[in-house]
N, C-alpha and C positions, 0 to 999 in steps of 0.2 A: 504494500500500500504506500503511496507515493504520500510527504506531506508537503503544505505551500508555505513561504516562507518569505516573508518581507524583510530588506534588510536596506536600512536608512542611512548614506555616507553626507555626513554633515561636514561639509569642507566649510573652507574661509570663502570663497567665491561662489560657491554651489554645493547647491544640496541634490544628491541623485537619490532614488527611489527604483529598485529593484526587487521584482515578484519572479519564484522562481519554482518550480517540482522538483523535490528533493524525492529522489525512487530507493526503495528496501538498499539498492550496492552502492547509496552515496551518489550515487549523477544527476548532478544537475542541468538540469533546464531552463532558460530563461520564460520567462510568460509573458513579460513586461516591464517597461523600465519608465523613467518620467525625469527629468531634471527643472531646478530652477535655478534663479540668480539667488544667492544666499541672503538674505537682509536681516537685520537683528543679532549679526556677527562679528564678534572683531577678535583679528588675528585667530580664528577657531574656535574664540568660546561665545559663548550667548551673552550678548548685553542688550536685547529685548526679548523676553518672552512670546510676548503675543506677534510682533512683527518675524521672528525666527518659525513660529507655529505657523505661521500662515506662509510661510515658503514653503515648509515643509508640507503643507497637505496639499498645494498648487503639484508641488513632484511627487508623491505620494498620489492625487487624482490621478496624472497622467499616467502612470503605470497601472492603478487599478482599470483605467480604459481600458487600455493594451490587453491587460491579462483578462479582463472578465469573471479576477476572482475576489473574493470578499478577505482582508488580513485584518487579522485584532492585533495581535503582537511584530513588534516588531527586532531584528538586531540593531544596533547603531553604533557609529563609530563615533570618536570621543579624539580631539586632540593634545596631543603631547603639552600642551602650555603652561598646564599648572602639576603636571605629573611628578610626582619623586617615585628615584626610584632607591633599592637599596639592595643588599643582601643578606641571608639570615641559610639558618642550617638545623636540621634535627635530626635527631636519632631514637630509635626504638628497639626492644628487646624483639626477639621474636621467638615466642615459648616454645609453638612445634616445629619449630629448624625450616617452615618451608613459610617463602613469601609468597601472600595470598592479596586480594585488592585491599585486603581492610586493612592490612598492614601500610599499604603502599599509600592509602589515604592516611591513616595514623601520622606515619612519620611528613608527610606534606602537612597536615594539619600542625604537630608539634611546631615545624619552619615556622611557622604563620605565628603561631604563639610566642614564638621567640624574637620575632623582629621586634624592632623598636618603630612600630609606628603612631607616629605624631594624632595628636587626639581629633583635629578636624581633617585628617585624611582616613580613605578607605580605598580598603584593596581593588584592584582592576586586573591585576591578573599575579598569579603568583606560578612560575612557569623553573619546574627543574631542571638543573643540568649538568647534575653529576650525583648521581646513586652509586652509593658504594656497599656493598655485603658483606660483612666482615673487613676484611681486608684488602677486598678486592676493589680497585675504581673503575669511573667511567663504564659504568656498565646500563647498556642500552635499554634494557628494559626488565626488570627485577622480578617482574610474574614469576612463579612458580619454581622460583630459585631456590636450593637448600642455604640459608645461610643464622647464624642466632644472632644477629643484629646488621640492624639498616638504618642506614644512612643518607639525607639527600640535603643536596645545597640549591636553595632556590635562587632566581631573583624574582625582588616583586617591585610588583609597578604599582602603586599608590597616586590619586589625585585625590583634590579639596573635594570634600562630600560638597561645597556647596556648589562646586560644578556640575556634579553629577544629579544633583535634586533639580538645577535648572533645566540639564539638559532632558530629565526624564517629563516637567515638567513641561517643557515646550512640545514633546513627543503627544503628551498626553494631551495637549491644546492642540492636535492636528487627529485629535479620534483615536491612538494609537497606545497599546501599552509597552511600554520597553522589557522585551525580554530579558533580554542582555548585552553587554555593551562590551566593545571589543577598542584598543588604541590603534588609532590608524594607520601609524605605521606599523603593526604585526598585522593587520590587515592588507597594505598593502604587499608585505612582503613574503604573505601567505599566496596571493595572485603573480606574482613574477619570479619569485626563486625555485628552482631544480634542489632536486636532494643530493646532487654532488658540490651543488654552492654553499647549505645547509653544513654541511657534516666538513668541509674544508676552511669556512670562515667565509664571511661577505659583512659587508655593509652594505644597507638599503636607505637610499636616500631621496623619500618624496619630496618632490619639489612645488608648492603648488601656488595658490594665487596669493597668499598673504603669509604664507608658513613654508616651513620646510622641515618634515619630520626625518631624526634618523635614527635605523636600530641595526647593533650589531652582534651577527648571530656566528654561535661556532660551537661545534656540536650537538647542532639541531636543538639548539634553543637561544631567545635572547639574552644578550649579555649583558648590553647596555641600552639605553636610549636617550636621546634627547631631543632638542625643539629649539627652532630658530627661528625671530617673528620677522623673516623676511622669504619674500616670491617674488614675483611676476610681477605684481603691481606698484610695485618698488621701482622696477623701471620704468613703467610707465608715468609714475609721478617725479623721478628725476628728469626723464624728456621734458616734462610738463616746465617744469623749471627749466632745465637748462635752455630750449628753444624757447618758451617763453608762448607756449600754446596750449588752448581748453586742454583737459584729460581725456574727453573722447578723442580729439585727434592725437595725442600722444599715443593713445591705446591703438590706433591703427596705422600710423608710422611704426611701432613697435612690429604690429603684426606681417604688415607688406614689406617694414626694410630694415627690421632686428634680425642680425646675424652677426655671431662672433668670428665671422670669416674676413678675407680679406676687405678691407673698405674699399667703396668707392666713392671718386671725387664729384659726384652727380650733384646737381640742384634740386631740391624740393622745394616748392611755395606753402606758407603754412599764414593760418592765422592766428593774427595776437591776442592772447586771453586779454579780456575786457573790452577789445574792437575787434570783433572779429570781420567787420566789414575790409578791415586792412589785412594784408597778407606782408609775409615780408620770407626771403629768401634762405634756406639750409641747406647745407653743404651736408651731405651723408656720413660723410668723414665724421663729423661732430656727433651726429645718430652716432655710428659705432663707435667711438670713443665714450658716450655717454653708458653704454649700455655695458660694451667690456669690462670697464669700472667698478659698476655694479655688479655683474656678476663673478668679476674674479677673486672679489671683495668677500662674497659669499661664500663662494667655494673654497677660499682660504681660510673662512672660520668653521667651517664643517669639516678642514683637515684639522684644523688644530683639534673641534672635538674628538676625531679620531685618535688623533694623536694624546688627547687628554683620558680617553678612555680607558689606555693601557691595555689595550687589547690589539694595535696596531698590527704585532707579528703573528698573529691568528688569525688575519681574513686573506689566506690563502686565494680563493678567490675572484678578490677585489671589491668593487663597487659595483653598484646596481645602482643607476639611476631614472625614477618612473617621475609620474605626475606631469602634471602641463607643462610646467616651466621650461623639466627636460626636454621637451619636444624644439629647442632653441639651433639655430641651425647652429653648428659649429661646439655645441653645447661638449661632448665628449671630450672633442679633442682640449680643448682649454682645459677641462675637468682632468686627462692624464697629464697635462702638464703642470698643474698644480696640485695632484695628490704625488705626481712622482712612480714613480715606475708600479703600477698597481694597476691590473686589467679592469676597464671601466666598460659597464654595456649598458643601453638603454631598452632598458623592459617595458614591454606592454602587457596588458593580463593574459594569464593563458587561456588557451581557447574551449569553447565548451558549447553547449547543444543551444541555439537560440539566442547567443549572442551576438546581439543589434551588431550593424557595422561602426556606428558611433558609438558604440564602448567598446569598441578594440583599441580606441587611445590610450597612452599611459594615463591621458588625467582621470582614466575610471579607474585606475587600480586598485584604490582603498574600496571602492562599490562592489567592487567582481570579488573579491577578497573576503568579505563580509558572508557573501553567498556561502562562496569555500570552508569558510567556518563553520556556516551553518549545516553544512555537511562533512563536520565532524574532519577537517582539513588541520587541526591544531597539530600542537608538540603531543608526544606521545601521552601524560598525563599535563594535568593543569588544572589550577581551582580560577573558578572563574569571580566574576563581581558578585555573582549570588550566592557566592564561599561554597559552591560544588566542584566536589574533584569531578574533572570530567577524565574518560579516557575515549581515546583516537579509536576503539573498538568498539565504545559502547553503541547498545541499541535504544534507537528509539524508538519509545511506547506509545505507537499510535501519532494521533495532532497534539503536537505540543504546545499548550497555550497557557501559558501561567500568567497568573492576575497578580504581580507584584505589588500591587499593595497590602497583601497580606504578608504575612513569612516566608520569604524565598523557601522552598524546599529541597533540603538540605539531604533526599535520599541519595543512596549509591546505585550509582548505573551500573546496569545489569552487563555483565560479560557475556558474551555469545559463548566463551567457554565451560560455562557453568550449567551445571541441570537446575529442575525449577526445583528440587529442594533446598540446595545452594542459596538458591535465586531469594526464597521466602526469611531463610535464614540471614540475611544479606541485609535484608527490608528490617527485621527486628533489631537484626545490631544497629544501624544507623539509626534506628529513633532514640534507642537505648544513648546514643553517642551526642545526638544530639542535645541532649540533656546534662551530660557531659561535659561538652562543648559550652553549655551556659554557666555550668558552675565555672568551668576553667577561664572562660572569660572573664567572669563576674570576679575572679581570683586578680586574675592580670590587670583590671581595671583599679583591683583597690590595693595591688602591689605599686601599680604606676602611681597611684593618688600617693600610696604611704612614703615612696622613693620622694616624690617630688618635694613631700612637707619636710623631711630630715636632711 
């Protein structure tokens, strides 16, 4: 049984809306897609509710047209702007020498309880990437391994809850409930990376209209991430200044004669912001000076965050460069010349049943990406924003439609490996845990409060 599946990419410039059939082996299908102009956003996040809601259900209509299908829930992507991230590590006994899921959720859950996270932030993804079994590391996937204790180091990505309450908040202003929320750069770099770029090191770096997200994976999981509030529109508003013309024609000198390629000595006529009845004469040369500047500017501080990351000699590789931005003529080469001898390639999403010709651009990567997730595309395990381990095998049960405003539900996804005695068993220990999980919190809360007063 196939289910449908909405999945909301909230960029700085636009908002996309993709309806898709997700079938029993994961394939998806597109149904329907819808975009809009972003409005009520700056640099990613929401600084209007109700003007962000109303973009969002303009591209949210337009894909429900297309698809002819009805969605309550939605996935959504969330930008890196206000994100921390950090690392934390747990370990657990394990009494009958063989690791089972509850173990492998146990010691993720202990991770989680062990970080130090800040009291107005909440988790967005807490993604492993190194399980160790006794003594043994780096080991790929700990199922049903003999070992008497486990070990795993996560990283977790945290943002300000009160990002997250606007942005569920404006979801829920356009008819929609947020199922679960995914950072856009693991979403885009769920749509453009191969698993030999995965398991060698990359760095992925969306570039988009007002942002430019990056995350760096190695081991088939992230390392790092970060966020820089500069894109596209950035040159556009220095043209605006430096020729001394409106920003809609900036934006289309940009589009007709932005190239980080050779300059030419050609004339252009433009008019002058505040007269535009007058025109006055540019020199191309000054375009591409304006624009190089700007982006080699950029791409110099996305190398130093690379370089700041401490993970430089582990993206084997290279770089991955998607989103709008990327699509800049000459955009590559400038990018190897300032990362320095590092293989750089420009991704588009990968390709899949029903997708439109206009999202094979890179600027859909974070939207195509979200789908991907939503058919179970993640790292092999992962606790998501609604503190469920998920795992890259699990099944899902029927139409998935959770009303988030209650208690996220916090059961264990069933393993295809499992019989349904297992399965039943499974279902009582995680209530049993969740309960657990409340005292241990309720611990951690008043450990943090007692730390803080002494």
């Amino acid at each position: 049984m196939s289910r449908t599946v909405l999945a909301i990419d909230i960029g700085s410039t636009k908002i996309c809306a993709i309806i898709a059939e997700i079938a029993d082996d994961n394939s998806i299908a597109i149904t329907g897609a819808g975009t809009c102009k972003a409005q009520g956003l700056k640099k990613g996040s929401i600084t209007n509710i109700e003007l962000a809601s109303r973009s969002i259900k303009t591209a949210l209509n337009d894909a429900k047209r297309v698809s002819g299908s009805e969605v309550n829930t939605a996935i959504v992507s969330i930008s890196g702007a206000y994100t921390k991230s950090l690392n934390s590590s747990g370990i657990v006994n394990i009494q009958n020498k063989e690791v089972s899921f509850k173990e492998i959720e146990r010691v993720m859950q202990t991770s989680l309880y062990n970080a130090n996270i800040p009291n107005e932030y909440e988790v967005l993804h807490a993604l492993p990437y190194n399980f160790k079994a006794d003594d043994q590391d780096y080991i790929e996937d700990p199922l049903g391994m003999n070992a008497s204790r486990l070990e795993v180091e996560t990283h977790i990505i945290t943002t300000q809850k009160s990002n997250l309450n606007n942005l569920r908040k404006a979801v829920r202003g356009a008819g929609v409930e947020v199922e679960n929320i995914v950072l856009t750069g693991y979403a885009s770099s769920i749509a453009t990376l191969n698993d030999d770029e995965k398991e060698l090191g990359v760095a992925v770096i969306d570039m988009g209209g007002n942002t430019s997200n990056i995350t760096i994976h190695s081991g088939n999981s992230i390392r790092y991430n970060d966020f820089l509030g500069v894109g596209s529109n950035h040159v556009t508003s220095d043209l605006s200044m430096a020729l001394h013309t409106p920003l809609n024609i900036a934006e289309s000198v940009k589009l007709n004669y932005g190239s980080l390629l050779n300059p030419s000595s050609d004339l252009i006529e433009l008019p002058i912001i505040g007269d535009e009845n007058t025109t006055h004469e540019v020199s191309l040369e000054v375009v591409h000076n304006v624009i190089y500047a700007r982006v080699e500017e950029t791409l110099m501080i996305l190398a130093q965050f690379i370089e700041n990351s401490g993970l430089k000699d582990k993206i084997g590789a290279g770089i991955v460069l998607t989103g709008g931005f990327s699509q800049m003529e000459g955009m590559r080469e400038l990018a190897v010349a300032t990362f320095g001898s590092v293989p750089v390639r420009l991704a588009k999403p990968k390709e899949m049943d029903g997708l439109f010709d206009n999202l094979r651009s890179p600027e859909y990567s974070s939207a195509v990406g979200l789908v991907m997730y939503a058919a179970s595309a993640y790292t092999q395990y992962e606790i998501d924003v609604n503190k469920r381990v998920r795992h890259s095998n699990e099944v899902h049960t029927g139409h998935v439609s959770i009303n988030l405003t209650q208690e996220p539900d916090v059961s264990t996804p069933h393993l295809q490996e499992q019989g349904s005695e297992k399965k039943e068993g499974m279902v009582s220990i995680s209530m049993k845990k969740s309960k657990k999980e409340d005292e241990a919190g309720a611990f951690n809360k008043f450990w943090n409060w007692a730390t803080q007063l002494f």
